[in-house]
C-alpha positions as CSV (number, residue, x, y, z in Angstrom):
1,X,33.2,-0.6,35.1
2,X,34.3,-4.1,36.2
3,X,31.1,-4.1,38.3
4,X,29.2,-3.9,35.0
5,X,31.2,-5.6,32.6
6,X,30.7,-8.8,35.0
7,X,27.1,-8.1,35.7
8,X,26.8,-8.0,31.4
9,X,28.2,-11.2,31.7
10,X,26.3,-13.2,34.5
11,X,22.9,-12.0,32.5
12,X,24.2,-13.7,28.8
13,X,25.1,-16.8,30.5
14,X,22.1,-16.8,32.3
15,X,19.9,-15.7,29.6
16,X,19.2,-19.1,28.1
17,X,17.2,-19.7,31.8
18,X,15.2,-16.7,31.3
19,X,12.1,-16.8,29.8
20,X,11.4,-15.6,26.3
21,X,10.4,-11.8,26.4
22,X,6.5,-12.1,26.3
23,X,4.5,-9.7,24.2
24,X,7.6,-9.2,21.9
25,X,6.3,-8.5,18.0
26,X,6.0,-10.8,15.7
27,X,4.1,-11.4,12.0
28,X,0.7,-10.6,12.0
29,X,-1.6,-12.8,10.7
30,X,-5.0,-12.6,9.7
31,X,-8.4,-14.4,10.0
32,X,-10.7,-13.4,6.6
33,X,-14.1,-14.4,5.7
34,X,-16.0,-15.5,2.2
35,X,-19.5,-16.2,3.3
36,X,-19.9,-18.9,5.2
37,X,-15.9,-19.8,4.6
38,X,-12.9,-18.5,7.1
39,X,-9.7,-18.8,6.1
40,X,-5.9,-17.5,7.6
41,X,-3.8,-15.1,5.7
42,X,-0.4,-15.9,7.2
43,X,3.3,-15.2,5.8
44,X,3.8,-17.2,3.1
45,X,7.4,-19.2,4.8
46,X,5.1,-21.0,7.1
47,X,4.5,-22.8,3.7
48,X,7.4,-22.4,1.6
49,X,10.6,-21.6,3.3
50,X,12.1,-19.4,0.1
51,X,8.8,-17.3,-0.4
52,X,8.1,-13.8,-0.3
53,X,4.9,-12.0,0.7
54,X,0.9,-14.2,2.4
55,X,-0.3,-17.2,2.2
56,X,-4.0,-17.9,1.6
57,X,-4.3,-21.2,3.4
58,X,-8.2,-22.4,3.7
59,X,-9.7,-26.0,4.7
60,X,-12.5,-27.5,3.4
61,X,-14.3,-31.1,1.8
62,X,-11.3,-31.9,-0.8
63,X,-13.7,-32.3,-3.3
64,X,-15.7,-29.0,-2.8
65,X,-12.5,-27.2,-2.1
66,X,-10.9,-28.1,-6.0
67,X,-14.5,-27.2,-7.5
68,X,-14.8,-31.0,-8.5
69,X,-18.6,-30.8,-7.8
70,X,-20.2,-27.8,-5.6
71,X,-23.6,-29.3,-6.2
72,X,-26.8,-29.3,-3.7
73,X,-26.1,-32.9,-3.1
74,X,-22.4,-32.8,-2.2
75,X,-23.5,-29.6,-0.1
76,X,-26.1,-32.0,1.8
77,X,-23.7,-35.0,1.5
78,X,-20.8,-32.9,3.5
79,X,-23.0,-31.3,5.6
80,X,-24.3,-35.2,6.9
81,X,-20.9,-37.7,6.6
82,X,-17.3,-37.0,7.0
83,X,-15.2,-36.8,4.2
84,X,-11.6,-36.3,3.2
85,X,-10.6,-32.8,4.3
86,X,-8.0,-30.3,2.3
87,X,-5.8,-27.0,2.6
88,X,-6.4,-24.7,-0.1
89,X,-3.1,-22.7,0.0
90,X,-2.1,-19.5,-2.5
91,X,0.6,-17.5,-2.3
92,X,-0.6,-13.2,-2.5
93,X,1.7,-11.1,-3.2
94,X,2.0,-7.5,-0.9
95,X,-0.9,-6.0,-3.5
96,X,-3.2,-8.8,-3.5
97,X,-3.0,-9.5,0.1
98,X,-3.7,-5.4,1.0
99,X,-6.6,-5.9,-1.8
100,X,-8.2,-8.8,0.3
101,X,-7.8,-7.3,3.2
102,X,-9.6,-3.9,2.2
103,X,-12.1,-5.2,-0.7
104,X,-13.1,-8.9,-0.9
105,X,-13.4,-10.0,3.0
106,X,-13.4,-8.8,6.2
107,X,-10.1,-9.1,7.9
108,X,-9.4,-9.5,11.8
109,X,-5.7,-8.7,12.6
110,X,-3.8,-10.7,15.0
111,X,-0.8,-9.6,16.1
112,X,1.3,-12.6,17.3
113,X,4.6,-12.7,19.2
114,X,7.6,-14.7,18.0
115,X,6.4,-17.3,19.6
116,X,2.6,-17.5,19.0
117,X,3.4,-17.3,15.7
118,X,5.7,-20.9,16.1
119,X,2.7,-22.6,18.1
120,X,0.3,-21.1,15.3
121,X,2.3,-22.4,12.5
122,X,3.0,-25.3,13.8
123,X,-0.5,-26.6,14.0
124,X,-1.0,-25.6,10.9
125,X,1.4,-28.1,9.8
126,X,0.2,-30.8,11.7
127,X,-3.2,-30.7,10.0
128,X,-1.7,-31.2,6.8
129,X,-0.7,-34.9,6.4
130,X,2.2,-36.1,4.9
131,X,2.6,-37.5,1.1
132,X,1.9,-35.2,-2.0
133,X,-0.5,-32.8,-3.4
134,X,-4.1,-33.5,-4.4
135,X,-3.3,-30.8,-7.2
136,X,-2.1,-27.9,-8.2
137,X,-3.5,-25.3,-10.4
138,X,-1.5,-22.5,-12.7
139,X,-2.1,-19.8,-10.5
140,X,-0.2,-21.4,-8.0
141,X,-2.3,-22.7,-5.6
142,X,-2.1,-26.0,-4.3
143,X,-4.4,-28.9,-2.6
144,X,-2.6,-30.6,0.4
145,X,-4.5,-33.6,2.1
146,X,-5.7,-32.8,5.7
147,X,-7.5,-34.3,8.2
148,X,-11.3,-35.6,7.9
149,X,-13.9,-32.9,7.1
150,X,-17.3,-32.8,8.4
151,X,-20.0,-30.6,10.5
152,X,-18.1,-30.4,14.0
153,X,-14.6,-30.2,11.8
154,X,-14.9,-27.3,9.8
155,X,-13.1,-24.3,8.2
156,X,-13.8,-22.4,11.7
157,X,-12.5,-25.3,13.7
158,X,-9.4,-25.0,11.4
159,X,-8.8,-21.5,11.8
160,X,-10.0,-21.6,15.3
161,X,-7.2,-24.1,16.4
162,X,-4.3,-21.9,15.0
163,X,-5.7,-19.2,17.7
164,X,-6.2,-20.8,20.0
165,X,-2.2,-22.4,19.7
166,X,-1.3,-19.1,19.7
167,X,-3.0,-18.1,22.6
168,X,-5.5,-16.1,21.5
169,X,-8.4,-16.7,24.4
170,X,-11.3,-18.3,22.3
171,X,-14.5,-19.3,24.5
172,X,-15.6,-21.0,21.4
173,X,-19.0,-22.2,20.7
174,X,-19.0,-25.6,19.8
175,X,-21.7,-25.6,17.5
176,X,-21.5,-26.9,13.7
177,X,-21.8,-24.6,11.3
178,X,-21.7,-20.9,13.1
179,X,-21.8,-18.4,10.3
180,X,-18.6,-16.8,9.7
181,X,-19.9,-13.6,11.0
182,X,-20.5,-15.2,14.3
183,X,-17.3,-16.9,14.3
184,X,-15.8,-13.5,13.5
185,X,-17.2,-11.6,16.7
186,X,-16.0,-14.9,18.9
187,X,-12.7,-13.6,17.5
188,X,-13.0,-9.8,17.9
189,X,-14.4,-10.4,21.6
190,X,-10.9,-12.9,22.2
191,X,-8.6,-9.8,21.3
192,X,-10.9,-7.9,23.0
193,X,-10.1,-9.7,26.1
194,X,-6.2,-9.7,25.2
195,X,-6.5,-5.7,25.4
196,X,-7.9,-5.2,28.5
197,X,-5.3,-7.3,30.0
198,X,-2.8,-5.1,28.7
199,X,-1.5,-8.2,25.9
200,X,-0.2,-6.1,23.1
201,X,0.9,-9.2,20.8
202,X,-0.9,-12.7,21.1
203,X,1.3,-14.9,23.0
204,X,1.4,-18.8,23.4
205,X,-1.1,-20.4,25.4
206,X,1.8,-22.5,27.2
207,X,3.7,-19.1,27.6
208,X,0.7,-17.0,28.8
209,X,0.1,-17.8,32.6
């Protein structure tokens, strides 16, 4: 018994020298496509610390993005020059979240560990730049100012980044505008990958070796 009591106690103080348990769960998170648009569904505290339930968080041409002008020229305009870049973040409740999900896009899971989730979130966050909202509309989304957007800094790049922070294994074609369909199967094939190596939730990159 004393054997074990001080063998208990050699593993807690050694425990902060142990490496995080890789592969734990975490929040799942997922990658959801309109079109030609990808966007993240992710729990809605990486936004807003108090909140309940997804956030909707998309980036796009700020203008384009707040429906200021969608026309054929701002489409060829974005398409040819960089411009200011935005996130489009909603909060979804449980019911709209499972509704978007099954109905309105196609949906990849990722399951993330504790800490994929932090290095996922956390780039999130450093796309958005600092100062205040562009606007905010009454059904509660909002327009936060990110970095430039333009044809080799898209929405997939966007998404594509959080992955790859969280160690998902993108090869990642580096050409502009891939459809959203092709950006999806880069995605599928990446947890593919994860699977056959026996990686049950996506851990960090920096964690992963």
């Amino acid at each position: 018994m004393a054997r074990a009591a001080i063998l208990a106690a050699l593993l807690v103080l050694s425990g902060c020298g142990l490496r995080s348990s890789a592969g734990a769960p975490g929040p799942t998170i997922h990658v959801v496509q309109e079109g030609i648009h990808s966007g993240l569904l992710v729990p809605a505290t990486w936004i807003w610390p108090m909140a309940t339930g997804l956030a909707e968080v998309s980036f796009g041409d700020a203008v384009w993005m707040q429906g200021q002008n969608r026309s054929t020229w701002r489409a060829c305009r974005v398409a040819a020059w960089p411009s200011d870049g935005a996130f489009y973040v909603r909060r979804e409740d449980d019911d709209a979240a499972r509704a978007i999900r099954r109905e309105h896009w196609r949906a990849v899971a990722i399951p993330l560990s504790p800490t994929g989730a932090q290095q996922a979130q956390a780039e999130i966050a450093r796309w958005m730049l600092p100062g205040p909202d562009l606007a905010s509309w009454s059904d509660g989304s909002i327009f936060r100012p990110a970095a430039s957007f333009h044809v080799f800094h898209n929405c997939h790049d966007q998404v594509a980044a959080a992955l790859l922070a969280a160690g998902v294994p993108l090869q990642g074609s580096w050409l502009p505008w891939r459809t959203a369909d092709r950006f999806q199967r880069e995605v599928d094939a990446a947890l593919a990958e994860l699977q056959r190596r026996g990686i049950r939730y996506v851990e960090a990159a920096a964690d992963d070796k």
